[in-house]
N, C-alpha and C positions, 0 to 999 in steps of 0.2 A: 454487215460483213460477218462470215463465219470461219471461225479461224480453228483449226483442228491441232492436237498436241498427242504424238503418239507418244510412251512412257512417261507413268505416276512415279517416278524414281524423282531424286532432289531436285535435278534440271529439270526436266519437262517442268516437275509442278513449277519451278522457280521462273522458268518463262512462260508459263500460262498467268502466273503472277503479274509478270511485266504486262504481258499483255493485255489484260483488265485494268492496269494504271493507266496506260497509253492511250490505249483504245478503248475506253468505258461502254461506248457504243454497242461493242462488237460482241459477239457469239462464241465463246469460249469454250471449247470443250476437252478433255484430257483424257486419254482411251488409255487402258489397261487389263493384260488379259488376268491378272491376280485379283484377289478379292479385299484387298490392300492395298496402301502404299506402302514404297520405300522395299520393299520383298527381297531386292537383289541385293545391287552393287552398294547402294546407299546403306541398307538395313545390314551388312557384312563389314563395313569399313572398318575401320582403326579408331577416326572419332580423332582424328587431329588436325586444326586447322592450322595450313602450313604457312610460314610467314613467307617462303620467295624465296628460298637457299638458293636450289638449285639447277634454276632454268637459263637458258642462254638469255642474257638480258634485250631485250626488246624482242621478244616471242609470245606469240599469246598467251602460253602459260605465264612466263614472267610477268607480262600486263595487267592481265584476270585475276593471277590470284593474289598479287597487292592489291588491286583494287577490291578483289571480291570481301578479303579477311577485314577489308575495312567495314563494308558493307554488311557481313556478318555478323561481326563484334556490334554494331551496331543494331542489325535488328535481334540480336539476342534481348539487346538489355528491355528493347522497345517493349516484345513479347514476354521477359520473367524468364528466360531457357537458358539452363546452364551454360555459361561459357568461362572459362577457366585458361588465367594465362600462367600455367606452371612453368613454361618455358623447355628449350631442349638443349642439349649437346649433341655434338658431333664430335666421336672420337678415334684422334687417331691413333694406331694399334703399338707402331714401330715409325720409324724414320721413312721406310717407305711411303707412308700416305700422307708427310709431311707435305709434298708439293701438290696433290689434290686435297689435301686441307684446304693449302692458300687459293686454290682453284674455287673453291666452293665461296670462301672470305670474297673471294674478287668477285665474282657470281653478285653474291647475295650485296656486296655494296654498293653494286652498280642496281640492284634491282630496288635498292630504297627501304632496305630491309631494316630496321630502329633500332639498336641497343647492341648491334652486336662487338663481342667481344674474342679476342685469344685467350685460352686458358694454359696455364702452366698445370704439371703433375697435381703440382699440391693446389692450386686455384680451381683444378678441377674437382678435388676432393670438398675443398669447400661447397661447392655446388651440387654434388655428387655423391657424399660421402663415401661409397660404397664400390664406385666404379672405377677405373684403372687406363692408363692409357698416358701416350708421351706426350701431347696436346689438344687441345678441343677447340672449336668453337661454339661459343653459348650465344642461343640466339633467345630471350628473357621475351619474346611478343610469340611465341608458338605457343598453341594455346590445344584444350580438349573441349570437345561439344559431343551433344548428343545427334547425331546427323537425324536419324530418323523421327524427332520429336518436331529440328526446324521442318523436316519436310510435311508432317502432317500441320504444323502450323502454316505452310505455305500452302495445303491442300484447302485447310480454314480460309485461306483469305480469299483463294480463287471464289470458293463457294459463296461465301458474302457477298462478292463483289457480282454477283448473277452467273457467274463462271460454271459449269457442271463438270465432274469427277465421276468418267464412266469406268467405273471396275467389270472386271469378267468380263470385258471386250478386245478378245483374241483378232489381233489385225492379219488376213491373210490374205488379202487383195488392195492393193491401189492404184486405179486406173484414171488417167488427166484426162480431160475431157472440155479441151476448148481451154479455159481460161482456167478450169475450177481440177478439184481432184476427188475423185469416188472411193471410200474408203471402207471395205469389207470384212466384217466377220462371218465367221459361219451362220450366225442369223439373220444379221440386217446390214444395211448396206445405208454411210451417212457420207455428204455432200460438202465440200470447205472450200472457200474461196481459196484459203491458205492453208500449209499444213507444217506442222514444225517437228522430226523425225529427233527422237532424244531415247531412242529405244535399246541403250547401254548393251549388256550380251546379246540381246538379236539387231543390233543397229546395223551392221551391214545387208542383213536377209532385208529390216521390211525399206532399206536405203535401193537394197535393187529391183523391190517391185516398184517405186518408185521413178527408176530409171539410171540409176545412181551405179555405175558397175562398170569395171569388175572388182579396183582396189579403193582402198586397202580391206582385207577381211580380219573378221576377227577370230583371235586364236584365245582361245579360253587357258586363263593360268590358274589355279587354285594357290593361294597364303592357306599353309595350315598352320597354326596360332597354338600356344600354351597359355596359362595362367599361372603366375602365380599364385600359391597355398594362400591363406587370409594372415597370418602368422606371419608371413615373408614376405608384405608388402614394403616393409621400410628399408628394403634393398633400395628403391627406385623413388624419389622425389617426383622427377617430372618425364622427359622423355629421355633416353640416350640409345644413338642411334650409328652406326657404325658411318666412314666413309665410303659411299657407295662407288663399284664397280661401274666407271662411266660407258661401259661399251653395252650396259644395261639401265632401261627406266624404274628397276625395282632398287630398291632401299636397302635390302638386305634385313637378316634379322637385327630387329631393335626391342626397345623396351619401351613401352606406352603406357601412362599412365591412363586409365577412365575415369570418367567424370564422377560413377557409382562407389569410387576406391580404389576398385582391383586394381591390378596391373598385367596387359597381356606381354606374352614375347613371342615373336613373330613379324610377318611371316616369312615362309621360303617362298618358292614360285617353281611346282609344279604343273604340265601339263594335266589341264583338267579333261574327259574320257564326257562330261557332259556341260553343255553350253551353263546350264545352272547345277552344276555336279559341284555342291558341298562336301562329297563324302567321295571315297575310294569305289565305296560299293554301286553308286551316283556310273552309272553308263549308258551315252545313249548312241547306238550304231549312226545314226545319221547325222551327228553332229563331230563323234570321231573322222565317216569319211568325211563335212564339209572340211576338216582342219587338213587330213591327208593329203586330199586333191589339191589342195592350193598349193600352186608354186613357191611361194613365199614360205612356207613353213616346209616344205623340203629343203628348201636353198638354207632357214635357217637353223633347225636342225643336221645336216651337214658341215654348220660351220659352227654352232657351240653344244655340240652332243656332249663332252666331256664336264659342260657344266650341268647340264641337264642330268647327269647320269650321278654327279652331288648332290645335286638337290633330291634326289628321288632318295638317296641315301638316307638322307637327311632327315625327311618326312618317314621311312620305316624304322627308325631307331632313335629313340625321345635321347639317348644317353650320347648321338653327335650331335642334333640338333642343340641340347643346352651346354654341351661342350663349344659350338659356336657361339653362342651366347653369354658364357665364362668367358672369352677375350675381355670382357668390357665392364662383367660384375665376376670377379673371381671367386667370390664365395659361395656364389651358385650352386647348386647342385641338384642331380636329377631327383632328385623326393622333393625339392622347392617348388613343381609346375605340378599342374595336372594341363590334362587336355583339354581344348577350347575349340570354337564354334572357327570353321575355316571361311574364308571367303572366296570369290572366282571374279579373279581383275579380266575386263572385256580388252585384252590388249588388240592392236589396228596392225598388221603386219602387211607391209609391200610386196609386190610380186617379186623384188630383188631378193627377199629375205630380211633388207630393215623392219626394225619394228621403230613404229611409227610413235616418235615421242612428243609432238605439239596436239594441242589440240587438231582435228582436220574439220573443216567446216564447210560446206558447199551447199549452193543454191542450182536450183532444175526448175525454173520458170515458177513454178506456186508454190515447189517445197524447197525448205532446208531441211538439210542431213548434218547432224553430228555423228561423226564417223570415229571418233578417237577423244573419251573424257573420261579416265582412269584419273587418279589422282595429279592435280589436287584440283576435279572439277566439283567434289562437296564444297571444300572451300570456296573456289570461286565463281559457284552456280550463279549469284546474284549479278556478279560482274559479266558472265557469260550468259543471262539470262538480256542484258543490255544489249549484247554485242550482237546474238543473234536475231533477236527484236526489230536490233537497229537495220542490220540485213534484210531480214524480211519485208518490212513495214520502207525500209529505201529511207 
């Protein structure tokens, strides 16, 4: 059996993984048009495995990523790769996010989340020193990893296991054929009984040569990130992280610690001008009109333009964005940061205008499509490497 895997990003390699445990037999292969892994979503994250705060309990994200951070934490140790359980807060600012506080508390203890606790002012300071806020919730199992080291260690395992890691194969045909699927770059042209689409900012493009159309499409966000100075790290312990705005799947700006010391702060979530556009300067006209043309980002654009038009505030002036950021560490200040490496979350947007917050997962006869695995699918690649495996394979 020949079993194909488009995207070397954390998931693909983590289900090409599965799939050499399962299937030893079988023909493993992992197509990538970079000359690396891990390039995109994976090699831009935050670098924090999340315990389960904040998913609607029994949704796949809530599933996967308890299960996945177990499976993590574990093969961390297996392998020697940093994983670090500093823990996080969630704070709340005023009396208003008092009742999405307990929203999150109820969340996160139906999802089987360990240790967590309510913080008072000064219990938060204990934990915190440095940070401010009328209550928290500390959840002591959020931990930081190096995402791009497990995924190259997951690139190692495929390879041993007979598995091959084809880089510099740009996917831009696939055509079914009978039972099987025909899988095209500009050079050659390879054959797979099976094929597993894990292909992060172009996942919906190579999901609809596939057959997989019209929704959801992806609307590209860019996190632009600060760091803190090396001097100013002992602001921040471990993470603390604002109460998120639930009519959105972004987090809002927090404070993250890394695995290497530093500590970033970030991100916001502007509209990105190019599918893998790290930089302002980052434009690519055909990837602008794919986002235009889609109804789904007219309808949502039209309905939260006044946040949109904050954040872009936000991203041209270092002295709002850590003035957001001061809510939570008051002593802040804009000489504390310098600038940091941004990222570009593949967010899944509906023709309605939702943006699409579960994982979406779908099968077309010999392929699966992962169409929507923004965080936290570093976390629970392993767990989601099972689940789509299991799909596939029936």
């Amino acid at each position: 059996m020949r079993i194909g895997v488009v995207g070397a990003g954390i998931l693909g390699l983590a289900v090409a993984r599965r799939l050499t445990l399962v299937r030893p037999g079988a023909r493993v292969t992992v197509l990538d048009k970079e000359d690396r892994v891990a390039v995109h979503q994976t090699g831009h994250n935050s670098g924090v495995a999340h315990a389960g705060l904040y998913y609607a309990p029994g949704s796949l994200k809530a599933t996967l990523c308890r299960r996945g951070i177990g499976l993590l934490k574990e093969y961390c140790a297996e392998r020697g790769l940093p994983y670090v359980e500093c823990g996080k807060v969630v704070v709340a600012r005023d009396e208003t996010e008092l009742a999405p506080l307990a929203e999150i508390e109820r969340r996160a203890t139906a999802n089987g989340v360990p240790g967590l606790r309510r913080l008072s002012p000064a219990e938060l300071r204990e934990v915190e020193p440095h940070a401010a806020g009328v209550a928290a919730l500390h959840s002591p199992s959020t931990a930081i990893v190096d995402f791009p080291a497990v995924a190259r260690a997951f690139a190692d395992d495929v390879t041993a296991a007979g598995g091959e890691v084809r880089l510099g194969f740009e996917v831009v045909g696939l055509r079914r054929v009978g039972e099987r699927v025909t899988v095209s770059s500009p050079a050659e042209e390879l054959t797979f009984d099976l094929l597993v689409v894990c292909a992060g900012l172009q996942s919906d493009r190579v999901a609809r040569l596939a057959g997989d159309f019209p929704a959801p499409a992806i609307v590209p966000f860019r996190g632009e990130y600060y760091r803190l100075r090396p001097g100013r790290t002992d602001l921040v312990r471990g993470l603390i992280y604002p109460v998120p705005d639930p009519r959105y799947p972004f987090l809002g700006v927090h404070f993250t610690r890394r695995v290497d010391g530093g500590v970033d702060v970030g991100p916001n979530a502007v509209l990105a001008l190019a599918r893998e556009g790290y930089r302002w300067r980052d434009v690519r006209p055909a990837d602008v009109w794919d986002t235009l043309r889609w109804p789904g980002f007219r309808r949502l654009a039209r309905r939260h333009w006044r946040t949109g038009l904050k954040e872009m505030y936000g991203s041209a002036s270092r002295r709002a964005f850590v003035a957001e950021a001061r809510a939570f560490v008051p002593e802040l200040t804009a000489g504390d940061v310098v600038a940091a490496p941004a990222g570009v979350r593949a967010q899944a947007v509906d023709p309605d205008g939702s943006l699409v917050d579960d994982f979406r997962i779908g099968r077309l006869g010999p392929v699966v499509t992962v169409r929507n695995a923004p965080s936290p699918a570093a976390t629970s690649s392993l767990a989601i490497a099972e689940h789509v495996v299991d799909r596939l394979l029936g």
